[in-house]
MDAnalysis code that builds the backbone (N, CA, C; Angstrom):
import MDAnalysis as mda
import numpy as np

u = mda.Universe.empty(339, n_residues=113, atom_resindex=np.repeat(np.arange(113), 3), trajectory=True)
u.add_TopologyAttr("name", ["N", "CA", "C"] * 113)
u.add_TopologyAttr("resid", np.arange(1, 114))
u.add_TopologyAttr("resname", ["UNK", "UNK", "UNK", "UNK", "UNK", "UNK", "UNK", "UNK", "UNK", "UNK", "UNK", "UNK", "UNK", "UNK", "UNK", "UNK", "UNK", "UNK", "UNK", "UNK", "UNK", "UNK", "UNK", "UNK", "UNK", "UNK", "UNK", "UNK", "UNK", "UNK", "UNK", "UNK", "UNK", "UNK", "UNK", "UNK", "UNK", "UNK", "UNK", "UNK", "UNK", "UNK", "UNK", "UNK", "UNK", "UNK", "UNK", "UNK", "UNK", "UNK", "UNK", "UNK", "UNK", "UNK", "UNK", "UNK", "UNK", "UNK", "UNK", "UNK", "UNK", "UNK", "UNK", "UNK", "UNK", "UNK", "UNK", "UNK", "UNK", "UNK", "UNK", "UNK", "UNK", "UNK", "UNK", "UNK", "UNK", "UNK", "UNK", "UNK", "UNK", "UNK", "UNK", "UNK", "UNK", "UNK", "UNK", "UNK", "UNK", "UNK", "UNK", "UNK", "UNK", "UNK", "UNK", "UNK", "UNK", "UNK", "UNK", "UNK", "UNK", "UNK", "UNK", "UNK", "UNK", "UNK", "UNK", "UNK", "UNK", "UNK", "UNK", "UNK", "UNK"])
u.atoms.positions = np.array([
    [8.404, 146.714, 114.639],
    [7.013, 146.755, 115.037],
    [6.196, 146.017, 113.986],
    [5.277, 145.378, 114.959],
    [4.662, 144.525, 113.585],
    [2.975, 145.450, 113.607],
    [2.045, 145.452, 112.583],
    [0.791, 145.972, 112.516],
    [-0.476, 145.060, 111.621],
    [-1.109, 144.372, 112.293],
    [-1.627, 143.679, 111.417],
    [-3.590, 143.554, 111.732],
    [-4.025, 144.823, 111.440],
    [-5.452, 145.154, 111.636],
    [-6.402, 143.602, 110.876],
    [-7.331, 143.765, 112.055],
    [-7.991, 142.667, 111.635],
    [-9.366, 143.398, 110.528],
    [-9.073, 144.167, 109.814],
    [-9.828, 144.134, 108.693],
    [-9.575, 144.548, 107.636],
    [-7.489, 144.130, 107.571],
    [-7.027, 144.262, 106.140],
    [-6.465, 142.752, 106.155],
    [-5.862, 142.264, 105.145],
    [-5.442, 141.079, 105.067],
    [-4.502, 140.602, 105.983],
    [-4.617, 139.517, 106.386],
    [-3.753, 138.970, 107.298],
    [-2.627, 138.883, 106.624],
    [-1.714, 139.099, 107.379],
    [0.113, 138.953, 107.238],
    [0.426, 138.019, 107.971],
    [1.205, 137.183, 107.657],
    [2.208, 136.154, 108.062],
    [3.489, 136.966, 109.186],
    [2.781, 137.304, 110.277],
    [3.339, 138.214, 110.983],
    [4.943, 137.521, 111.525],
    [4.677, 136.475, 111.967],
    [5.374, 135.989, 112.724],
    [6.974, 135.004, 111.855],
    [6.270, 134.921, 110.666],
    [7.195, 134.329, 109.799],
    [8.173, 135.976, 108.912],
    [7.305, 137.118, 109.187],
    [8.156, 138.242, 109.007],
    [9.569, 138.626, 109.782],
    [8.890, 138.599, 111.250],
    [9.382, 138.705, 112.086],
    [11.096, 137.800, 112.168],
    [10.589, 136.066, 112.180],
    [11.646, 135.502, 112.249],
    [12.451, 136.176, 110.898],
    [12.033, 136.512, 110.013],
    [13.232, 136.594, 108.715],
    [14.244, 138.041, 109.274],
    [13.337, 138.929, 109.762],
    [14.145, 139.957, 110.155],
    [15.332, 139.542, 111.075],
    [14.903, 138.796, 112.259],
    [15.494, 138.172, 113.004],
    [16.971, 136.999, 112.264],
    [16.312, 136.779, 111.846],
    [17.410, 135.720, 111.131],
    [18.554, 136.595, 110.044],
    [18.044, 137.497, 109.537],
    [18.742, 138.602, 108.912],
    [19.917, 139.141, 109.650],
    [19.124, 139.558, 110.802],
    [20.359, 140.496, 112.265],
    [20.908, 139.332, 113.225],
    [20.907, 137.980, 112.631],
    [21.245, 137.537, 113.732],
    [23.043, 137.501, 113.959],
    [23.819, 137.207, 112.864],
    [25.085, 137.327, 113.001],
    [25.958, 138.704, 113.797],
    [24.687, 140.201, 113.134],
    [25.334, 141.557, 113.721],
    [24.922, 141.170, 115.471],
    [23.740, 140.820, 115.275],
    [23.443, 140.747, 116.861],
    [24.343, 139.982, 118.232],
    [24.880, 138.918, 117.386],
    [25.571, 137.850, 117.943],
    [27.244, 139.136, 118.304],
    [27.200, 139.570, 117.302],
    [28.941, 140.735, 117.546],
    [28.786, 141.582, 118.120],
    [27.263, 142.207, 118.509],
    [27.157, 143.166, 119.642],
    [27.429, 144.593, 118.794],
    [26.992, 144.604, 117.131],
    [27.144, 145.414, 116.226],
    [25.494, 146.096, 116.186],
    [24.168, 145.431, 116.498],
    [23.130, 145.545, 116.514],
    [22.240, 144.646, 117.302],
    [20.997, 145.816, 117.707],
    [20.615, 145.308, 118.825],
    [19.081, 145.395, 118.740],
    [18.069, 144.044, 119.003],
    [16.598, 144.164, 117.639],
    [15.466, 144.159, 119.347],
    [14.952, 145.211, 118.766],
    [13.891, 145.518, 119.864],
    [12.480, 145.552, 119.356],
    [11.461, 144.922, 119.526],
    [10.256, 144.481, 118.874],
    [9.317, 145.240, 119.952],
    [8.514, 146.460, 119.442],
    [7.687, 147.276, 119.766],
    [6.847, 146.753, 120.700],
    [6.020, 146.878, 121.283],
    [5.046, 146.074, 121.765],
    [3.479, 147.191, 121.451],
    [2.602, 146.858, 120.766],
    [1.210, 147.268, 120.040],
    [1.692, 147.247, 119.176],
    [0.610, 147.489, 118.628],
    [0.166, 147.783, 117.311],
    [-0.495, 148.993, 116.732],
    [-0.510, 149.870, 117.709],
    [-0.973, 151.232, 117.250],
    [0.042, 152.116, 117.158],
    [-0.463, 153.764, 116.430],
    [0.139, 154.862, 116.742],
    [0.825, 155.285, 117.581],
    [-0.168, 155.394, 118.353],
    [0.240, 155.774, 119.624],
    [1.629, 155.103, 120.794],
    [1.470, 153.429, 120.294],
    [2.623, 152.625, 120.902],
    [4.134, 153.440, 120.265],
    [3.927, 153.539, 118.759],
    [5.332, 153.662, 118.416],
    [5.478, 155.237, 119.064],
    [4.792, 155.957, 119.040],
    [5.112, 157.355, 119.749],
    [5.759, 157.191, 121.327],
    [4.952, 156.083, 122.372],
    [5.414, 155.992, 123.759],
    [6.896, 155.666, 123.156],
    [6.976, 154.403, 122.029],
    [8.287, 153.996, 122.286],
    [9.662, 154.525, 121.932],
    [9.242, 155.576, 121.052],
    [10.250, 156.782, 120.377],
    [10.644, 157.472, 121.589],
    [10.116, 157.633, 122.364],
    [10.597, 158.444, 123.531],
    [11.383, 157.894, 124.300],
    [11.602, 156.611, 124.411],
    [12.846, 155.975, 124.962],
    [13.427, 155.491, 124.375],
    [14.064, 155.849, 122.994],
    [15.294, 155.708, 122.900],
    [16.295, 155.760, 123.014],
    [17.558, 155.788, 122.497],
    [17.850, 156.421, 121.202],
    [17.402, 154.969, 119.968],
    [16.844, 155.423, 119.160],
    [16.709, 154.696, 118.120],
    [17.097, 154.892, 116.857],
    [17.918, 154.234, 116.004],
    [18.206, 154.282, 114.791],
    [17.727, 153.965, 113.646],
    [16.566, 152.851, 113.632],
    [16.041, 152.130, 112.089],
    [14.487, 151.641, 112.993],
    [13.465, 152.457, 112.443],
    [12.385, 151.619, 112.894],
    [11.914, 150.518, 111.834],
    [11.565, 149.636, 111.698],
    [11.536, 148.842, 110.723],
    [9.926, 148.214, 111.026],
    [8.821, 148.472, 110.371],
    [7.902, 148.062, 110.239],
    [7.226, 147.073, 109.557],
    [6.447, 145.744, 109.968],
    [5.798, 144.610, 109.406],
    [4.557, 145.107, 109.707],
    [3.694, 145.998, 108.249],
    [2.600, 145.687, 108.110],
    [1.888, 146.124, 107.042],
    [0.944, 146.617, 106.686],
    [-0.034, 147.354, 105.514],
    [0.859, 148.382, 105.208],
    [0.371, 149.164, 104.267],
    [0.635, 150.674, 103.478],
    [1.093, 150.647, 102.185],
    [0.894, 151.827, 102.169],
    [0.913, 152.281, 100.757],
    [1.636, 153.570, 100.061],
    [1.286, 154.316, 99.200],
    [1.710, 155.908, 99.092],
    [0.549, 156.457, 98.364],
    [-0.066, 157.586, 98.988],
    [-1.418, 158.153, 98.276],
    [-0.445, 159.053, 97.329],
    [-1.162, 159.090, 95.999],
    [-0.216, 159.363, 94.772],
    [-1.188, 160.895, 95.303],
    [-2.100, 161.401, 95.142],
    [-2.890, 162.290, 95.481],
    [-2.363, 163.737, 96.723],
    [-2.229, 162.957, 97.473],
    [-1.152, 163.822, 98.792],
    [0.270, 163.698, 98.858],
    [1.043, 162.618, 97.723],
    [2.196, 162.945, 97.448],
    [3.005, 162.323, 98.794],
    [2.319, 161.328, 99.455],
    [2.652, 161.107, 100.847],
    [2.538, 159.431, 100.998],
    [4.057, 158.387, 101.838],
    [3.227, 157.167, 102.049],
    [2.035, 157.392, 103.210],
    [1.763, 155.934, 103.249],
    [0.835, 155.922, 104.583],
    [1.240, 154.453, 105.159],
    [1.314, 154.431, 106.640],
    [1.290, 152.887, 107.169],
    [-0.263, 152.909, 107.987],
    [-0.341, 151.790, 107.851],
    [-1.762, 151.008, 108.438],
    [-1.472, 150.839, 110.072],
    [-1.902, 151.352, 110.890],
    [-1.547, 150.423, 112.292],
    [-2.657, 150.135, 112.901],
    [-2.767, 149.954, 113.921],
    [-4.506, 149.504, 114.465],
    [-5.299, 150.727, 115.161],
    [-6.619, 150.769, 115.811],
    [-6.980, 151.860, 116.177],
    [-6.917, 150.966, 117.887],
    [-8.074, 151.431, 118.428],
    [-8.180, 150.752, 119.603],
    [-9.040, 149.770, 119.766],
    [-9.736, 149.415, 118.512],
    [-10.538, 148.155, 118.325],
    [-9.932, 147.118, 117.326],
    [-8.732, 147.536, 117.123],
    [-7.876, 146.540, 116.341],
    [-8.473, 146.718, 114.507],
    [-9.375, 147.613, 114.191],
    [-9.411, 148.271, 113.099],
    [-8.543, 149.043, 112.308],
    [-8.236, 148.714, 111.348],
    [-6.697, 150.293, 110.670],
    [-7.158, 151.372, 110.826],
    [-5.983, 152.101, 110.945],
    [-5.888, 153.393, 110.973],
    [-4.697, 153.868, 110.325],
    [-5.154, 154.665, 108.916],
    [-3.618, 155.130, 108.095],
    [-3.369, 156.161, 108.657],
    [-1.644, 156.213, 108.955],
    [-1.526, 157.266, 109.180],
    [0.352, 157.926, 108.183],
    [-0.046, 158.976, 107.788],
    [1.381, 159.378, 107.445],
    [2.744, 158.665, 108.102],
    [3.291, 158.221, 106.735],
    [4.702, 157.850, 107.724],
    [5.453, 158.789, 107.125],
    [6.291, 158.919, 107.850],
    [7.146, 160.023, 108.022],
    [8.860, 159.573, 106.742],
    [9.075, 160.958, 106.519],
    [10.233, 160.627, 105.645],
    [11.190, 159.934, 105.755],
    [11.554, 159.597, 107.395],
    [12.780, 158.842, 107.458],
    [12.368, 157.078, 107.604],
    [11.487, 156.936, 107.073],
    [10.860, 155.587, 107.121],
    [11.055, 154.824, 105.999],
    [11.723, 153.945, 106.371],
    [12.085, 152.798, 104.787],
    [10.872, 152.422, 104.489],
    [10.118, 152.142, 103.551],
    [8.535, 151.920, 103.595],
    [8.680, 150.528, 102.380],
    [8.506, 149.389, 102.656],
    [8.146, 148.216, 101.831],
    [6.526, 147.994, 101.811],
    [5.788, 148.415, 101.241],
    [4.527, 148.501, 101.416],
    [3.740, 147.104, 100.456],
    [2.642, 146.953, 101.260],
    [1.594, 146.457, 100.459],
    [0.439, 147.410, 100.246],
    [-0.265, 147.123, 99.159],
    [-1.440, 148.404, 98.916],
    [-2.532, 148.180, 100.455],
    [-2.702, 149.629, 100.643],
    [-3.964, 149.409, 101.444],
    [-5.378, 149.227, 101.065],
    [-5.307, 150.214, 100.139],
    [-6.352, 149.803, 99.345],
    [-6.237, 150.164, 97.809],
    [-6.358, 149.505, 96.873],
    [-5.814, 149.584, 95.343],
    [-6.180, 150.580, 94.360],
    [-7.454, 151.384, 95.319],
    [-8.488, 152.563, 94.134],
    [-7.693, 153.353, 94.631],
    [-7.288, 153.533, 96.211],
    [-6.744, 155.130, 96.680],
    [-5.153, 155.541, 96.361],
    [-4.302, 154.157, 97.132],
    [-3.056, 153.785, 96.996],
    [-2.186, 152.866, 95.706],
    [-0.921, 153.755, 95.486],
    [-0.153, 152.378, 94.778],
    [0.915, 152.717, 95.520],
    [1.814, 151.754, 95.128],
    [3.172, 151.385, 96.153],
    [4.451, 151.402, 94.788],
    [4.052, 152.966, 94.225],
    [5.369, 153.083, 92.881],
    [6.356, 153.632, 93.809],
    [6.483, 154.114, 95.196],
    [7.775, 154.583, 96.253],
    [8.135, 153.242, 97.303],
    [8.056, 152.557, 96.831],
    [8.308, 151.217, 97.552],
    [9.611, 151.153, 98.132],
    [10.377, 151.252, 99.458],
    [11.001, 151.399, 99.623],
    [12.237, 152.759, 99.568],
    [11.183, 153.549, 99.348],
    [11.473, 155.286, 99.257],
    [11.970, 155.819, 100.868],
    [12.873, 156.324, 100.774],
    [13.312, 157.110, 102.111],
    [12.958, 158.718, 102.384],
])
């Protein structure tokens, strides 16, 4: 899933995308893994799309951070005006973050499970 609110910095969404892609492409080619690209950009999308799985690795392209304060990351996704909206990501989430914002968030769990 990619998330890229139009009033945090733009991401090179699409050049993310291909690297992931280019990453899985050999497992994909052996029928070892199989790459399914969310469709939105909100909350709410990845919730419809959890429900039809089975899914194993959600892998997210976009904002977040970890509020050192709540002891918790956060990912950025959009609201319904294409504005962010942080919301808790959850523990089983590989999290490669960029800061959301640098006074609230740092990104010392970078890649924390």
């Amino acid at each position: 899933m990619t998330a890229s609110p139009k009033d945090l910095e733009e991401l090179n969404v699409e050049r993310e995308r291909w690297r992931v892609e280019k990453a899985l492409e050999h497992l994909q080619r052996n029928g070892v893994a199989q790459l399914t690209w969310l469709e939105g950009q909100r909350w709410q999308d990845v919730q419809r799309s959890m429900r039809h799985g089975p899914w194993h690795i959600f892998h997210f392209i976009g904002h977040g951070g970890f509020d050192v304060r709540m002891d918790e990351g956060i990912l950025a996704f959009e609201n319904d005006e294409g504005l962010s909206r942080a919301r808790k990501s959850a523990r089983h989430f590989l999290q490669h973050c960029c800061n959301l914002d640098q006074a609230k968030y740092s990104c010392r769990f970078s890649n924390a499970v």
